[in-house]
C-alpha positions in Angstrom: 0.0 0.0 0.0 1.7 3.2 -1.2 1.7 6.1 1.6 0.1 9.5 1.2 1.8 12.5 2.5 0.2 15.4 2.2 2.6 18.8 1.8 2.9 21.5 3.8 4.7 24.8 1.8 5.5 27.4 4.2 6.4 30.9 2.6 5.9 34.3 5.0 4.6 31.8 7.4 1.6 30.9 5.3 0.4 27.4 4.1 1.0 28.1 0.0 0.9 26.1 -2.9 3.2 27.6 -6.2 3.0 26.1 -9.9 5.8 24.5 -11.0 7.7 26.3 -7.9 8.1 29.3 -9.4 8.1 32.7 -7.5 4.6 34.7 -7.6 2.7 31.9 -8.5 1.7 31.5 -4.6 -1.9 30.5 -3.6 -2.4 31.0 -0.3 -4.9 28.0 1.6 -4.0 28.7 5.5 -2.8 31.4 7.4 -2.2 29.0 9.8 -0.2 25.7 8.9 -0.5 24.3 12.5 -4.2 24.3 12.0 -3.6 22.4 8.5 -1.1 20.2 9.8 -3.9 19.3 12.5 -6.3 18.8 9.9 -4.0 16.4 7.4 -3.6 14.3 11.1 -7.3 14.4 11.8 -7.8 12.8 8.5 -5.5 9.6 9.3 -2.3 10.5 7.5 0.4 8.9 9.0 3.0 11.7 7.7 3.5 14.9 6.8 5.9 16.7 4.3 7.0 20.2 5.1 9.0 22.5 2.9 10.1 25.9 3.5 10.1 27.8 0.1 12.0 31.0 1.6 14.2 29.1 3.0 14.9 27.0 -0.7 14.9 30.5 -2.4 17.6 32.3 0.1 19.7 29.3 1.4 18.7 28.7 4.8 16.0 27.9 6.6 13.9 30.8 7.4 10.1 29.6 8.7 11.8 28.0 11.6 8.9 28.9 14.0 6.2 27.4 12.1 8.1 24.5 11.1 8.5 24.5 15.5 5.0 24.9 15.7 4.1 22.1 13.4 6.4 19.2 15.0 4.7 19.9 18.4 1.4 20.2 17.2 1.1 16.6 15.8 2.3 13.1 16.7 3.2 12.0 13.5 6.3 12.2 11.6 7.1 15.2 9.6 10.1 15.2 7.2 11.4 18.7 6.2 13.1 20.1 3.8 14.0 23.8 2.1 17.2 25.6 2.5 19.3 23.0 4.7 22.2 23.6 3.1 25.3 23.5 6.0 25.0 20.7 9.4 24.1 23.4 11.9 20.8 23.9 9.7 20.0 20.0 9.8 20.8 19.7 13.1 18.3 22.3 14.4 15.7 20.7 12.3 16.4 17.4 14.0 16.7 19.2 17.7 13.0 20.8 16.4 11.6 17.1 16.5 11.5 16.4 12.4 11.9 12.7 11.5 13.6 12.9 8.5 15.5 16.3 6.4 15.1 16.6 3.1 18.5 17.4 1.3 18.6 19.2 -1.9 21.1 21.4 -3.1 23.8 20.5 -0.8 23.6 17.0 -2.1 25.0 18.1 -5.9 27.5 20.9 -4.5 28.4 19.4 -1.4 29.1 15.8 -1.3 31.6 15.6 2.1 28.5 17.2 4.1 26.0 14.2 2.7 28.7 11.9 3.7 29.1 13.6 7.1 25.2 13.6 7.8 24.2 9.7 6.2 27.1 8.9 8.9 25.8 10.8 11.8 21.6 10.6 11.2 21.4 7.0 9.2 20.3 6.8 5.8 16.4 6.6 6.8 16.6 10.2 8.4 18.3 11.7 5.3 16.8 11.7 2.3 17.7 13.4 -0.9 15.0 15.8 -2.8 16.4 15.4 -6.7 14.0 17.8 -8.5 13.7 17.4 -12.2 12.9 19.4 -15.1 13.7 18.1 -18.6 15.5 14.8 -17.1 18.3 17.6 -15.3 18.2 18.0 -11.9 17.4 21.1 -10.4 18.8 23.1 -7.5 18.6 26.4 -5.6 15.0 26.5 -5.0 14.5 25.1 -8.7 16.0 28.1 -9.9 19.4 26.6 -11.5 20.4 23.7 -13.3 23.3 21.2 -11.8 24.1 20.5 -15.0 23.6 16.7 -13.8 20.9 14.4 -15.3 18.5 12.9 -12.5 19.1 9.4 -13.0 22.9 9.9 -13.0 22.7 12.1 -9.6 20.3 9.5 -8.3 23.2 6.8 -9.2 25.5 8.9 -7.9 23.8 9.4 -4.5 23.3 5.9 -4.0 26.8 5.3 -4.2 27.3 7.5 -1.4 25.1 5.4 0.7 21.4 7.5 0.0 18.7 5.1 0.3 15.3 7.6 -0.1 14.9 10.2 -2.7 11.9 12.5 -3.0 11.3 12.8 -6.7 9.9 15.7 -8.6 8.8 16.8 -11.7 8.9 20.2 -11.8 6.8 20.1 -15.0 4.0 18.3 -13.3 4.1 20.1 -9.9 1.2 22.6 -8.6 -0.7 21.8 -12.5 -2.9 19.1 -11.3 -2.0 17.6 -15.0 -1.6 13.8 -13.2 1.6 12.4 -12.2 4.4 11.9 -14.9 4.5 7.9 -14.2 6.6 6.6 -17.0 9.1 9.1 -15.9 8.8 8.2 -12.3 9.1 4.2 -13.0 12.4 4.9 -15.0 14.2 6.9 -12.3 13.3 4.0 -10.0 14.4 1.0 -12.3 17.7 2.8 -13.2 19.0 3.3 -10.1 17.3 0.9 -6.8 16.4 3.9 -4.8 13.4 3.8 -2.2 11.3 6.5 -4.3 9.1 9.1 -2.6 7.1 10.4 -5.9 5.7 14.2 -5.8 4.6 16.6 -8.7 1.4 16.4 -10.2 -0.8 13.8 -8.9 -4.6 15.1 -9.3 -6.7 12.0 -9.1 -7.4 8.9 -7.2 -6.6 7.0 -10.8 -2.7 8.8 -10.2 -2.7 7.0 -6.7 -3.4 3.6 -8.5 -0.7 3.7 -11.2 1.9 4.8 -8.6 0.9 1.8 -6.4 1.6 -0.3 -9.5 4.8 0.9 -8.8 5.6 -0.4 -5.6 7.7 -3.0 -7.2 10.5 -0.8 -8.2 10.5 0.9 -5.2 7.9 3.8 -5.4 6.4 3.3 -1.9 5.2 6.9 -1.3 3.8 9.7 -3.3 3.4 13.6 -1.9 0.2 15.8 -2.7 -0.7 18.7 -2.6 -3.0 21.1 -4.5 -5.0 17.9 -5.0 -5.6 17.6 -1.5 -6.3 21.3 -0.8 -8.4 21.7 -4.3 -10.6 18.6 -3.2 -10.0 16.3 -5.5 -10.7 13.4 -3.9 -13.7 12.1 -3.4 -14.2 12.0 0.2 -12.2 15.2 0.8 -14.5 17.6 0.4 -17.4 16.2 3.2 -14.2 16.3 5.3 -13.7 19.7 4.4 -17.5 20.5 5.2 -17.3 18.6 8.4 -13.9 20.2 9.4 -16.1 24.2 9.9 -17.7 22.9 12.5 -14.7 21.8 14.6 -12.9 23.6 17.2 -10.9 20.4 18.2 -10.2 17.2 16.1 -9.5 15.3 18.9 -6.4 13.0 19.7 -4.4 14.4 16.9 -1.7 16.4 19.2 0.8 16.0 20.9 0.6 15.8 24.8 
């Protein structure tokens, strides 16, 4: 059974959703990403993927505070990822109470830090973000090219001793145009990597053909605007239902 982990896109503080992560595309859906990361746990989701887009745009984490306010809200595990670009930013992440940091850039441009952290956090709490656009990864908030194909950096990570990558098309991400799943399957078969798939999905049909890919090692997919757009069929009763809530019960933390 392929896990579902909804995403959580900080930027100003704000729960946001961007198109194909580019700047000034934002759509704002909380003010309050606490109150959504309640909600995703109130729903049964057994995970939650947070990203801070200012800190992927200038380097370095920057919605520390809500990130904070997130881990202590829920008891589930939240992965993070967004600017963590040196060990002292990884390590206050992990002091936070995150399960699992999400490395991106540092990964193509600084290969002695991966090393460092796989060695120090094991290779289930690091995982690697490789974003693609045109089969090249992308880094620096999606703003540059490595110059690096994805399946080749994927190879190349493995080597180093990643195990979990968090693939995206950047293409596919924030359109709602379905999940790029031939892509998706190749990246997997090439190069034995656990496979967390993200950009695009839009349906519950997307969900079925990325379970077919469980065998090559997909075993989790991240949404998105689907889940905030309702499009799922149950999602918008729970929506409806969600109004007339002021607490949704054993979702915290104690």
């Amino acid at each position: 059974m392929i896990l579902v982990i909804p995403a959580i896109d900080l930027r100003q503080g704000k729960c946001v959703r961007l198109v194909q992560g580019e700047a000034g595309t934002d759509k704002i859906y909380s003010d309050d990403p606490t109150k959504m990361a309640i909600i995703w746990r109130g729903e049964n989701f057994k995970a939650l993927h947070v990203v801070d887009l200012d800190g992927a745009f200038e380097g370095h984490p920057v919605n520390i505070a809500a990130l904070k306010s997130i881990v202590q809200a829920v008891d589930i595990p939240v992965e993070f990822g967004g600017g963590l670009r040196t060990y002292e930013a990884v390590k206050q992440a992990f002091d936070i109470g995150i399960y699992r940091a999400i490395i991106g850039t540092a990964a193509v441009n600084d290969e002695k830090l991966l090393i460092k952290l796989l060695q120090e956090f094991g290779p289930r709490r690091i995982a690697v973000g490789i974003d693609m656009l045109d089969g090249m990864a992308q880094i620096k908030g999606w703003q540059d090219s490595s110059g690096i194909p994805a399946i080749d950096l994927g190879n190349r990570l493995k080597s180093l001793g990643v195990a979990r990558v968090i693939y995206t098309d950047i293409s596919r991400d924030g359109t709602l145009k379905g999940a790029n799943i031939g892509v998706i399957k190749d990246f997997a078969v090439a190069t034995g990597l656990r496979v967390t798939a993200s950009g695009g999905v839009k349906s519950y049909e997307d969900l079925i053909h990325l379970q077919e890919l469980e065998q090559f090692g997909v075993d989790s997919v991240i949404v998105g605007k689907a889940l905030y757009e309702n499009k799922f069929a149950c999602v918008e009763l729970w929506r409806q239902n969600e109004k007339a809530l002021d607490d949704l019960g054993p979702t915290r933390r104690s």
